[in-house]
PDB file as gemmi writes it, atoms N, CA and C in Angstrom:
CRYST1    1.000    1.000    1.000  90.00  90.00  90.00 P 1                      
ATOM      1  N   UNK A   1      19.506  37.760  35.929  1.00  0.00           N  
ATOM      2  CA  UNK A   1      18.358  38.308  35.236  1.00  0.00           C  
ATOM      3  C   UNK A   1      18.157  37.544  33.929  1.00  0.00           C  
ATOM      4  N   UNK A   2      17.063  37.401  33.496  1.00  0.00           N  
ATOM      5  CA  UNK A   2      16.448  36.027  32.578  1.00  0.00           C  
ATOM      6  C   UNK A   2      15.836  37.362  31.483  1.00  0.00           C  
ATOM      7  N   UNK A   3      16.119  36.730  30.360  1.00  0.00           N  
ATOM      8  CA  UNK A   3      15.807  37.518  28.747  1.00  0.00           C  
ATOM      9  C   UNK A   3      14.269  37.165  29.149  1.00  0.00           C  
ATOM     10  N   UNK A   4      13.531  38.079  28.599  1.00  0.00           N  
ATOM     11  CA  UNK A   4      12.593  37.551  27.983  1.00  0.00           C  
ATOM     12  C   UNK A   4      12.057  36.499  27.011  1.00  0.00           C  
ATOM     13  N   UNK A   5      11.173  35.905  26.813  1.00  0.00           N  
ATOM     14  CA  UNK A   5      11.073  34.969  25.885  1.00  0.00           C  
ATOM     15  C   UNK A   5      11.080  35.069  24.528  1.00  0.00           C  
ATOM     16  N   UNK A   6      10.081  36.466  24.432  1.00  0.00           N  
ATOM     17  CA  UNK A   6       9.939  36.770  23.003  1.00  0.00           C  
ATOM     18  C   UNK A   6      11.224  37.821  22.369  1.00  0.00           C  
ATOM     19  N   UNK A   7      11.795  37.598  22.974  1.00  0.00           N  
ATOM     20  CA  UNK A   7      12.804  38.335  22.278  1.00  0.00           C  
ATOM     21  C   UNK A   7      13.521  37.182  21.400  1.00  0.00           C  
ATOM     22  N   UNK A   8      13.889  36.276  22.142  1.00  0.00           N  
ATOM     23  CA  UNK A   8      14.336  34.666  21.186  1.00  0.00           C  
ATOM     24  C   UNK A   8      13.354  34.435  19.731  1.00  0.00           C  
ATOM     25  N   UNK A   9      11.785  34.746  19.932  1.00  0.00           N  
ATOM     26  CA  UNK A   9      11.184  34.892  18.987  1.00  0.00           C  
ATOM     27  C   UNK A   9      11.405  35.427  17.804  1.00  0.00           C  
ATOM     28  N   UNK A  10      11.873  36.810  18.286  1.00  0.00           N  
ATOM     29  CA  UNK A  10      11.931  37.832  16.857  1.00  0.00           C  
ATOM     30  C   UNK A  10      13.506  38.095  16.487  1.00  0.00           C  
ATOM     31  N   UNK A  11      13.964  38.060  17.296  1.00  0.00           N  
ATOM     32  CA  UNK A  11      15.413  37.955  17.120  1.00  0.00           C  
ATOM     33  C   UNK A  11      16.174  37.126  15.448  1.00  0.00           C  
ATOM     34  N   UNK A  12      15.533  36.078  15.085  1.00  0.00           N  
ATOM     35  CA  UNK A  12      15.470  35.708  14.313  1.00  0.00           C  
ATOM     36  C   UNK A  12      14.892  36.159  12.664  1.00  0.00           C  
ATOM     37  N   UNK A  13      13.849  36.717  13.150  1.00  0.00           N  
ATOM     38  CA  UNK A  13      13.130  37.312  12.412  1.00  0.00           C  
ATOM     39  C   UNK A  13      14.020  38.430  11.795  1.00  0.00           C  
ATOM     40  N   UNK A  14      14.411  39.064  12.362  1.00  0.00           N  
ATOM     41  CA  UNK A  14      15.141  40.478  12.106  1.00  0.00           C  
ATOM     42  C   UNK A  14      16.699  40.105  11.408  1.00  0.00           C  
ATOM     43  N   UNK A  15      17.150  38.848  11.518  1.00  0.00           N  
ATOM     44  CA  UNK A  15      18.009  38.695  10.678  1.00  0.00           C  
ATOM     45  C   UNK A  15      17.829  37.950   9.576  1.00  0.00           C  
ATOM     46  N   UNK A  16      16.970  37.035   9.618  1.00  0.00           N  
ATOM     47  CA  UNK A  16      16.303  37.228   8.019  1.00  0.00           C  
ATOM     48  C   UNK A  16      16.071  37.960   6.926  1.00  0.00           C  
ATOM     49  N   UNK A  17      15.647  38.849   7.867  1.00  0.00           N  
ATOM     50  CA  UNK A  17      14.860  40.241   6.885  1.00  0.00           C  
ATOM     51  C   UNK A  17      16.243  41.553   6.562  1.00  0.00           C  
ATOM     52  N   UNK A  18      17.041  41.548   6.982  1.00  0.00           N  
ATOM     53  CA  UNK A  18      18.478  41.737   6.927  1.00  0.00           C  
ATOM     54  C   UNK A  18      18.883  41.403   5.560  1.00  0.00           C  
ATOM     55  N   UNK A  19      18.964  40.213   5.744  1.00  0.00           N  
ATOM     56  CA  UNK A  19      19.580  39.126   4.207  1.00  0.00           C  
ATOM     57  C   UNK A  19      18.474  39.209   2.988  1.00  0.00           C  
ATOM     58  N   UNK A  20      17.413  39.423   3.265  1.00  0.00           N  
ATOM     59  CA  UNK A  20      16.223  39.551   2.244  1.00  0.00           C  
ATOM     60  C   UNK A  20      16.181  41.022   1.921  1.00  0.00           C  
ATOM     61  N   UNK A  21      16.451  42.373   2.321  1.00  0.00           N  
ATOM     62  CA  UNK A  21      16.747  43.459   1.926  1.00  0.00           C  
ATOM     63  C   UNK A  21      18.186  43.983   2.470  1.00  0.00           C  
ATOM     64  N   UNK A  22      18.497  44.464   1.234  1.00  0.00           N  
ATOM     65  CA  UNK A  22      20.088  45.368   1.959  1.00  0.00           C  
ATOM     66  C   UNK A  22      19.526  46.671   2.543  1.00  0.00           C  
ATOM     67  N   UNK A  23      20.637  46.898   3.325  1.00  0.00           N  
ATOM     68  CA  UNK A  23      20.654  48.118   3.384  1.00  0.00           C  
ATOM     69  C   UNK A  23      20.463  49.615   2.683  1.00  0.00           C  
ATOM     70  N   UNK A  24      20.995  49.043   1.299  1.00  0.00           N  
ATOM     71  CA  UNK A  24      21.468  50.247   0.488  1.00  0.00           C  
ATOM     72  C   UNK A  24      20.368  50.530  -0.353  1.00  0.00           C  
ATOM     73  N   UNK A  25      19.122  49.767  -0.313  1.00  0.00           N  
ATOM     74  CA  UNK A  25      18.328  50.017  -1.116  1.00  0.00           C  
ATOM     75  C   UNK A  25      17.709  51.221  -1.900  1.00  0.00           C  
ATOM     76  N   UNK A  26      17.477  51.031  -3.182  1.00  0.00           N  
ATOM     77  CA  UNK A  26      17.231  52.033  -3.608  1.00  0.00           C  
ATOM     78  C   UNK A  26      15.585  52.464  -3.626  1.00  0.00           C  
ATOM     79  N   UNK A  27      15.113  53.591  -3.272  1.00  0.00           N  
ATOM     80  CA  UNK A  27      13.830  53.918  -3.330  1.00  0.00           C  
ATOM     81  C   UNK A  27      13.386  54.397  -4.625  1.00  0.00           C  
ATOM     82  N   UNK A  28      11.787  53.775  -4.654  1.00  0.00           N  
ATOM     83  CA  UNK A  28      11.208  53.854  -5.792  1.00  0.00           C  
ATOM     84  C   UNK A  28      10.913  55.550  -5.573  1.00  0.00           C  
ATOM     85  N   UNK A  29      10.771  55.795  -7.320  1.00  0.00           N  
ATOM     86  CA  UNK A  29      10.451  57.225  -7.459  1.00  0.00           C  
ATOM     87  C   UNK A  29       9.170  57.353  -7.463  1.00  0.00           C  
ATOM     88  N   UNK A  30       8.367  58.737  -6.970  1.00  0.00           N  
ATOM     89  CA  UNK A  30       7.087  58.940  -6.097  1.00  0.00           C  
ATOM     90  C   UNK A  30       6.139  59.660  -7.722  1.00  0.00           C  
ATOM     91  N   UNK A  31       5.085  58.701  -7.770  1.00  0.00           N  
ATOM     92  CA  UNK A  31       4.661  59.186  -8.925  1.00  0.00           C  
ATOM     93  C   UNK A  31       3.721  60.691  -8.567  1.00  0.00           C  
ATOM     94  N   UNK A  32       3.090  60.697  -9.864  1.00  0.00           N  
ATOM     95  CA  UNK A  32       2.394  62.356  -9.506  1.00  0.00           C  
ATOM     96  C   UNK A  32       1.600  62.371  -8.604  1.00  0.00           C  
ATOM     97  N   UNK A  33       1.238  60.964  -8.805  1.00  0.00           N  
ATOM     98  CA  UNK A  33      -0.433  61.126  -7.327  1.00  0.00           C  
ATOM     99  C   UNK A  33      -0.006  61.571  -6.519  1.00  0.00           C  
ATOM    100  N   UNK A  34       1.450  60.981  -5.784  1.00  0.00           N  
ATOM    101  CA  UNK A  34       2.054  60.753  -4.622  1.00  0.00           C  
ATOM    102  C   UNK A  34       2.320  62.336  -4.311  1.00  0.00           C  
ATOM    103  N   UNK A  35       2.941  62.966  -5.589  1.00  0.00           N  
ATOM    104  CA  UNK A  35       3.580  64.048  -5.205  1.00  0.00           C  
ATOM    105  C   UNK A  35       2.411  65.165  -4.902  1.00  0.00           C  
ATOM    106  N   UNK A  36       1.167  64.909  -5.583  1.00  0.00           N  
ATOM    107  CA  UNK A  36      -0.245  65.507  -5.189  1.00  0.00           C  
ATOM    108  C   UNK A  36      -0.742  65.800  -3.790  1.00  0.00           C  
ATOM    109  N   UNK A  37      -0.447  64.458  -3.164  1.00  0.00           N  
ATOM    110  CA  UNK A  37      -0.469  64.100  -1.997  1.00  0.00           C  
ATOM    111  C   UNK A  37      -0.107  64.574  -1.031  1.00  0.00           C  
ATOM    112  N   UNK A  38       1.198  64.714  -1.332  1.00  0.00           N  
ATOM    113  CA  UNK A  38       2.538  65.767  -0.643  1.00  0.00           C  
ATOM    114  C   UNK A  38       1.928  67.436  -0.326  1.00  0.00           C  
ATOM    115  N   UNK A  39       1.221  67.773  -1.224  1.00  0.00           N  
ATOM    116  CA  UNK A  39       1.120  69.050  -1.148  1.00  0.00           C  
ATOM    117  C   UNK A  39       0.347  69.680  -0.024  1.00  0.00           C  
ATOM    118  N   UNK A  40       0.387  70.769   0.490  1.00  0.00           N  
ATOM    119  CA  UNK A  40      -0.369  71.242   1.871  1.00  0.00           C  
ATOM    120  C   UNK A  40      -1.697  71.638   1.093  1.00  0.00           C  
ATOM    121  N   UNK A  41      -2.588  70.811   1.729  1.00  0.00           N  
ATOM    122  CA  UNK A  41      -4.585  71.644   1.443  1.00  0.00           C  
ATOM    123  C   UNK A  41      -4.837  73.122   1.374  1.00  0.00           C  
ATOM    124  N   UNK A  42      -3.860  73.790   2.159  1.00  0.00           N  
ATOM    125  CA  UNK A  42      -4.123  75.307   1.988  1.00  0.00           C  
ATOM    126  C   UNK A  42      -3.142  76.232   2.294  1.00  0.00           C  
ATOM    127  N   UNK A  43      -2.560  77.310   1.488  1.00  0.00           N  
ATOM    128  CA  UNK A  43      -2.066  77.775   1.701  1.00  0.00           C  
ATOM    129  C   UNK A  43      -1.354  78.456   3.087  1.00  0.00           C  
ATOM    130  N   UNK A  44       0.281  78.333   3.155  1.00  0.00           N  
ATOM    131  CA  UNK A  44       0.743  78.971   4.350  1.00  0.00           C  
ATOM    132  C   UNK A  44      -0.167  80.936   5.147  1.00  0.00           C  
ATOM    133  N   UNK A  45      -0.418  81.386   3.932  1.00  0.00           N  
ATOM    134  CA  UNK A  45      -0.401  82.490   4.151  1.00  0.00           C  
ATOM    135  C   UNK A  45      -2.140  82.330   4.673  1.00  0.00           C  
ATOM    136  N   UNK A  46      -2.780  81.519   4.128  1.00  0.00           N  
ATOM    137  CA  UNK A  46      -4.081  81.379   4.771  1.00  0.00           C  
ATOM    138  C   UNK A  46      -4.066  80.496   6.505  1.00  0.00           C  
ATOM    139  N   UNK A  47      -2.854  79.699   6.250  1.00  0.00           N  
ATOM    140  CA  UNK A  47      -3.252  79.034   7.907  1.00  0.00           C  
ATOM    141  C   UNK A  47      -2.796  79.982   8.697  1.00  0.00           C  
ATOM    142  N   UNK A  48      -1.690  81.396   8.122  1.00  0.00           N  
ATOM    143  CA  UNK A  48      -1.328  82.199   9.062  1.00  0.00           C  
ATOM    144  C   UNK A  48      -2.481  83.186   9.441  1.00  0.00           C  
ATOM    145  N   UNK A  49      -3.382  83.351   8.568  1.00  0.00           N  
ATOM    146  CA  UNK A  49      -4.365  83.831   9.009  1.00  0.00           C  
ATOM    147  C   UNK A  49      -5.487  83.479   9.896  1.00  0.00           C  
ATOM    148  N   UNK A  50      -5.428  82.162   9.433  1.00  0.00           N  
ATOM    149  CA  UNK A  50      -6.060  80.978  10.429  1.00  0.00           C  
ATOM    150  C   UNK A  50      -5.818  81.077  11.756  1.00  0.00           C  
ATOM    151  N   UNK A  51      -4.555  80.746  11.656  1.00  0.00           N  
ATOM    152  CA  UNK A  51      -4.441  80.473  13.053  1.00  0.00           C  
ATOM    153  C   UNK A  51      -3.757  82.092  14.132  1.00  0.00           C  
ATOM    154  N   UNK A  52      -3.789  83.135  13.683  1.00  0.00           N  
ATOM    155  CA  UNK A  52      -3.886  84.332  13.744  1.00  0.00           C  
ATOM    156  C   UNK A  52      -5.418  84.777  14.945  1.00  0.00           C  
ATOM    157  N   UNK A  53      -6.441  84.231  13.918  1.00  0.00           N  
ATOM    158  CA  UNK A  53      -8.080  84.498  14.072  1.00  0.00           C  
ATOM    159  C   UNK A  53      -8.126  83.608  15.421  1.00  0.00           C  
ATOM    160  N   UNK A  54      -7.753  82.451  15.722  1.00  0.00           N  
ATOM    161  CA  UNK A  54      -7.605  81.633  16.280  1.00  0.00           C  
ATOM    162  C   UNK A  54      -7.276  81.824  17.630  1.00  0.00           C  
ATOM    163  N   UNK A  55      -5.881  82.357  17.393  1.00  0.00           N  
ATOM    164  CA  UNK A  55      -4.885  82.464  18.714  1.00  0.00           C  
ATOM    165  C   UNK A  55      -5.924  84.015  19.523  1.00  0.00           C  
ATOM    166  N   UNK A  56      -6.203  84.468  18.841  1.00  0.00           N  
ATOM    167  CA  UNK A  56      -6.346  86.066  19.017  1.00  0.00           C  
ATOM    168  C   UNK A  56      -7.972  85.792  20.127  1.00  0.00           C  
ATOM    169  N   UNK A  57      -9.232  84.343  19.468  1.00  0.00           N  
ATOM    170  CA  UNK A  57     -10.005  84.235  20.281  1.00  0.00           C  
ATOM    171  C   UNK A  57      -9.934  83.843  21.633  1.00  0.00           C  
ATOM    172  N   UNK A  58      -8.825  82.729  21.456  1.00  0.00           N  
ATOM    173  CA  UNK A  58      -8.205  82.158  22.722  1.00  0.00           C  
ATOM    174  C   UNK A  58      -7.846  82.654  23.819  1.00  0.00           C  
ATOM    175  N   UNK A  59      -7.267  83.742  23.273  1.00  0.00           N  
ATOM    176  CA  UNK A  59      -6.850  84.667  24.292  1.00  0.00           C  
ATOM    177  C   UNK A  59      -7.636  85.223  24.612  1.00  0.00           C  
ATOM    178  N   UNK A  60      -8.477  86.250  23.953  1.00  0.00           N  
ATOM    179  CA  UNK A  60      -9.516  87.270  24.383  1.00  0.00           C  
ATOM    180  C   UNK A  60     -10.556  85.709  25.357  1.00  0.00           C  
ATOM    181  N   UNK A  61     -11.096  85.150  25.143  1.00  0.00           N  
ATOM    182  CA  UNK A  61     -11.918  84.645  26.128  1.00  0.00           C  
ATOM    183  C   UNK A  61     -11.076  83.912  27.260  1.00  0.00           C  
ATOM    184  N   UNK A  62      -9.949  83.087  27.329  1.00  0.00           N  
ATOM    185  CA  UNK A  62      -9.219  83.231  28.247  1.00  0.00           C  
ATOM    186  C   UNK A  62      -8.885  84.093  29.015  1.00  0.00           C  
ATOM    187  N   UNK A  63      -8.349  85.086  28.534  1.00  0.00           N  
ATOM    188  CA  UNK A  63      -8.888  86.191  29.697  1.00  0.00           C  
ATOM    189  C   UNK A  63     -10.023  87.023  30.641  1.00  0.00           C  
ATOM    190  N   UNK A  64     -11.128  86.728  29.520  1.00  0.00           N  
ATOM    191  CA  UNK A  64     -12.608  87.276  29.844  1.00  0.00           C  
ATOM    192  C   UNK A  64     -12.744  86.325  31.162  1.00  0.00           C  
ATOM    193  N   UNK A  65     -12.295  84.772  31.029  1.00  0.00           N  
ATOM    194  CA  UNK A  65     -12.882  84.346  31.991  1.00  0.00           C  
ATOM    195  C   UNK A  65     -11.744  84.203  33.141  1.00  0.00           C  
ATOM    196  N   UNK A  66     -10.617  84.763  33.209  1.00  0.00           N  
ATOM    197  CA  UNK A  66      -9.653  84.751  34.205  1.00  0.00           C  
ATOM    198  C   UNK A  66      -9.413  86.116  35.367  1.00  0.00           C  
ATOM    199  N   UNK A  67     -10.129  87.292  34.533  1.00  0.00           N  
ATOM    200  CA  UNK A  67     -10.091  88.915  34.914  1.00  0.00           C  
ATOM    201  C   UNK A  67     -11.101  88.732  36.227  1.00  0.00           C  
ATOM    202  N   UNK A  68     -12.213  87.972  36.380  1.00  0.00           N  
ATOM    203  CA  UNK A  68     -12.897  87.644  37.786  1.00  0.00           C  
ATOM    204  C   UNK A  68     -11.765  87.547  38.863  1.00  0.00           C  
ATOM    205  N   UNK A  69     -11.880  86.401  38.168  1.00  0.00           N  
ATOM    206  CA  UNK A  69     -11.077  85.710  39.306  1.00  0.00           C  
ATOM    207  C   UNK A  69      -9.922  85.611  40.138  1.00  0.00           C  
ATOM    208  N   UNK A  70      -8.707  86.580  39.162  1.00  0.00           N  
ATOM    209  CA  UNK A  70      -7.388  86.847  39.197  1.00  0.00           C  
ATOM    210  C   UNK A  70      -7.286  87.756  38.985  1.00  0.00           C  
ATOM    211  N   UNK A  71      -7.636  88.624  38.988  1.00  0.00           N  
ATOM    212  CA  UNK A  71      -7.087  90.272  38.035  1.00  0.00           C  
ATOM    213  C   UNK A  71      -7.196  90.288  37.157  1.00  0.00           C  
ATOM    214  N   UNK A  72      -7.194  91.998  36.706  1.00  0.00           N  
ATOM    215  CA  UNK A  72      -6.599  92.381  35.313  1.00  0.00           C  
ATOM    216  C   UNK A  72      -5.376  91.645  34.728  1.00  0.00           C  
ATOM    217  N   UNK A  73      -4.275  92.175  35.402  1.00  0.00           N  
ATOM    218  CA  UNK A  73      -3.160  92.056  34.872  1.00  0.00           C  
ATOM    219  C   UNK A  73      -3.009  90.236  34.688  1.00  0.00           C  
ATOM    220  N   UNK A  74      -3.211  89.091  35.693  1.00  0.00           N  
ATOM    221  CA  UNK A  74      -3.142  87.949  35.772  1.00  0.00           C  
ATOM    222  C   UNK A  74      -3.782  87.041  34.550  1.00  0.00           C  
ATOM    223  N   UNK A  75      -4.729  87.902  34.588  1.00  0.00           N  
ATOM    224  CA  UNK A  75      -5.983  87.184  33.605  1.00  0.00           C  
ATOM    225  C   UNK A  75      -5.689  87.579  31.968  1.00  0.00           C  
ATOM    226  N   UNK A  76      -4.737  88.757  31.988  1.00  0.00           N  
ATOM    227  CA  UNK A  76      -4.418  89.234  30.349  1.00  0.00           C  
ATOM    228  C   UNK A  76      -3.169  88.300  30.084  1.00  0.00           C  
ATOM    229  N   UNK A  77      -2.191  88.363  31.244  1.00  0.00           N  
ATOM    230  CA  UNK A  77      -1.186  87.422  30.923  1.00  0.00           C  
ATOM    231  C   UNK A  77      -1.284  85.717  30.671  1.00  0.00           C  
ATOM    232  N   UNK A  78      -2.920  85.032  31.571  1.00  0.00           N  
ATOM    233  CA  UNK A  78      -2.814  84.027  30.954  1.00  0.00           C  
ATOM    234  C   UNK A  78      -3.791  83.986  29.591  1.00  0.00           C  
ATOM    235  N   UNK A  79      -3.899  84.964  29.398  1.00  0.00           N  
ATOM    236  CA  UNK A  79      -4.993  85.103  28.304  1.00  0.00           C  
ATOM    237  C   UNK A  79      -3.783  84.990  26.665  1.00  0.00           C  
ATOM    238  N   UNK A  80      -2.652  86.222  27.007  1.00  0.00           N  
ATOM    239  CA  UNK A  80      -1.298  85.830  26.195  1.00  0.00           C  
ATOM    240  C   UNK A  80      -0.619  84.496  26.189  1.00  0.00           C  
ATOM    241  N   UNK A  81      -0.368  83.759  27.225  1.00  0.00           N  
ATOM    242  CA  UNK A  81      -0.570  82.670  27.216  1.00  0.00           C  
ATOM    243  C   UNK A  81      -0.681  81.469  26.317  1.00  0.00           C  
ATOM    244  N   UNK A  82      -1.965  81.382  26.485  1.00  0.00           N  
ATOM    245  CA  UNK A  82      -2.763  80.500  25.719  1.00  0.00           C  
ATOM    246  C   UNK A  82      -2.549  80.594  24.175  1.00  0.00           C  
ATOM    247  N   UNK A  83      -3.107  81.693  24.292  1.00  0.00           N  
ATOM    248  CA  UNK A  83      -2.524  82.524  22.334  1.00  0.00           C  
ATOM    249  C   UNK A  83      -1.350  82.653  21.816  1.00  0.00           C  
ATOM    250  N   UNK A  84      -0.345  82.352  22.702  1.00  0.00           N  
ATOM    251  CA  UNK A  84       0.591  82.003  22.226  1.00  0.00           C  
ATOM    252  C   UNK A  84       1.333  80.540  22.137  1.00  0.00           C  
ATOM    253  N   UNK A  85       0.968  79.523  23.137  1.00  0.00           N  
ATOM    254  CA  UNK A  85       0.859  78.448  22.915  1.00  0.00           C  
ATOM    255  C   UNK A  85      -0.061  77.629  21.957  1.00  0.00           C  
ATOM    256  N   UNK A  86      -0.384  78.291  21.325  1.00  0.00           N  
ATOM    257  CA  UNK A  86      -1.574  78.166  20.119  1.00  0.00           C  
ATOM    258  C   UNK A  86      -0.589  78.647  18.919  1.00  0.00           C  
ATOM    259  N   UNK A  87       0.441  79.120  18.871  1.00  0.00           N  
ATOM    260  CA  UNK A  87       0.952  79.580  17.994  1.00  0.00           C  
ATOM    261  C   UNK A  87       2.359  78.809  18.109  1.00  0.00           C  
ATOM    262  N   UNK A  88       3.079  78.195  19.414  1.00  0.00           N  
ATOM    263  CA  UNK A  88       3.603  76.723  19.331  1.00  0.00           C  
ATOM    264  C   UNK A  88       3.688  75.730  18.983  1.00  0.00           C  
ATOM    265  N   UNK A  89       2.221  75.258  18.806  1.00  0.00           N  
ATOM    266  CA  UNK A  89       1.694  74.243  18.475  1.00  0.00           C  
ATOM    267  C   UNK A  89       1.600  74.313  16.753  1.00  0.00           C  
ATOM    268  N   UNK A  90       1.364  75.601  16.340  1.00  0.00           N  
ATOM    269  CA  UNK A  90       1.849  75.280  14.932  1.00  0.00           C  
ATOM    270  C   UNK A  90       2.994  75.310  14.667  1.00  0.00           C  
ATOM    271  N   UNK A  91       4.122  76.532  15.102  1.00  0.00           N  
ATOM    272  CA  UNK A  91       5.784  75.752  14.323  1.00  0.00           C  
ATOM    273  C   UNK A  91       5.703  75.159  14.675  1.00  0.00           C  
ATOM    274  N   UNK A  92       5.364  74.700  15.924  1.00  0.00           N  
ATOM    275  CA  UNK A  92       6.294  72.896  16.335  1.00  0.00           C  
ATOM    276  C   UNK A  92       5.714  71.844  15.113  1.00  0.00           C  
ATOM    277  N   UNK A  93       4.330  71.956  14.642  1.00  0.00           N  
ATOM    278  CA  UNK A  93       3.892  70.806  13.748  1.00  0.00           C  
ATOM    279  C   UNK A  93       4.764  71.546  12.588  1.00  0.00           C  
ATOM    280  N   UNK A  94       5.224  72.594  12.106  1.00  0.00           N  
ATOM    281  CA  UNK A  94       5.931  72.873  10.692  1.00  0.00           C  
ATOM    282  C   UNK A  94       7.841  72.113  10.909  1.00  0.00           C  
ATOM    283  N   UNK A  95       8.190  72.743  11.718  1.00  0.00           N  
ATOM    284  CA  UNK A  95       9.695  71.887  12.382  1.00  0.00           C  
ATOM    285  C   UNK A  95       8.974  70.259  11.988  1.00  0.00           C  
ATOM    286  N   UNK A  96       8.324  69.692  12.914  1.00  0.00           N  
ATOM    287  CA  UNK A  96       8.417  68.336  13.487  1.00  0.00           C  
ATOM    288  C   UNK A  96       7.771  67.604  11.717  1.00  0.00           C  
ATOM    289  N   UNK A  97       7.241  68.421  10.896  1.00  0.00           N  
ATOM    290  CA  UNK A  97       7.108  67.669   9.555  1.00  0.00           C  
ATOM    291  C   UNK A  97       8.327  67.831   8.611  1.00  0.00           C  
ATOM    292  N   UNK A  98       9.055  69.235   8.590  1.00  0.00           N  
ATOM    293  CA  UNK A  98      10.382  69.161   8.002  1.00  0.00           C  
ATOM    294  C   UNK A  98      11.400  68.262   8.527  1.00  0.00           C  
ATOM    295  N   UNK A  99      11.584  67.693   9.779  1.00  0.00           N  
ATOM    296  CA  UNK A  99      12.411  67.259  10.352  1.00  0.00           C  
ATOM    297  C   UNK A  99      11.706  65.922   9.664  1.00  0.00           C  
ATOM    298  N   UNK A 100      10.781  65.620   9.772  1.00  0.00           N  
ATOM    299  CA  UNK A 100      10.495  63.878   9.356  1.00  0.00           C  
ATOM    300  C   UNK A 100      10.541  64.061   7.726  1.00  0.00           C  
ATOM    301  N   UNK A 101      10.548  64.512   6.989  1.00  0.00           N  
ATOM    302  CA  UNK A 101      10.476  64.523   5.487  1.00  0.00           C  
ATOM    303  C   UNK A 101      11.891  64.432   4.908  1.00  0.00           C  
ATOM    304  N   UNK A 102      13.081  64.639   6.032  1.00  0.00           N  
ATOM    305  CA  UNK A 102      14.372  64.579   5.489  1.00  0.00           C  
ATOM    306  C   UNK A 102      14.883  63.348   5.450  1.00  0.00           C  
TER     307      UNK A 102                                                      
END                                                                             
């Protein structure tokens, strides 16, 4: 089995850039803009409301349009569902930004 070509390419590259920065480098400190930057646009207690209003439509019309077709009971459960995978999708983005900020 035969390397690729471009790997001979960059291969080089990457130990250059090795010797031109250490490892141990020290990071510059984040001025105010930066730390401005950092900050969330709107309050936790408002996106919980947000996304509260949100999850709660999802569901109710997810079900409106599943109760035809599937039942009561079928059509409320994928109606919970949805509204709650709507409510996944935000911890997972609160986890998956604490986890990258460390």
């Amino acid at each position: 089995m035969r390397a690729h070509p471009s790997l001979f390419a960059v291969l080089p590259v990457l130990i250059t850039l090795e010797c031109i920065v250490p490892k141990k480098a020290e990071k510059p400190k984040a001025s105010q803009e930066e730390k401005g930057l950092n900050q969330p646009p709107i309050s936790k207690r408002t996106a919980l409301f947000i996304i509260g209003i949100i999850s709660a439509a999802i569901a109710v019309l997810t079900a409106w349009q599943m109760i035809p077709s599937k039942g009561w009971v079928e059509g409320i459960l994928w109606g919970f569902l949805y509204g709650a995978l709507v409510w996944a999708m935000f911890f997972g983005n609160i986890l998956l930004k604490r986890s990258l900020r460390k």
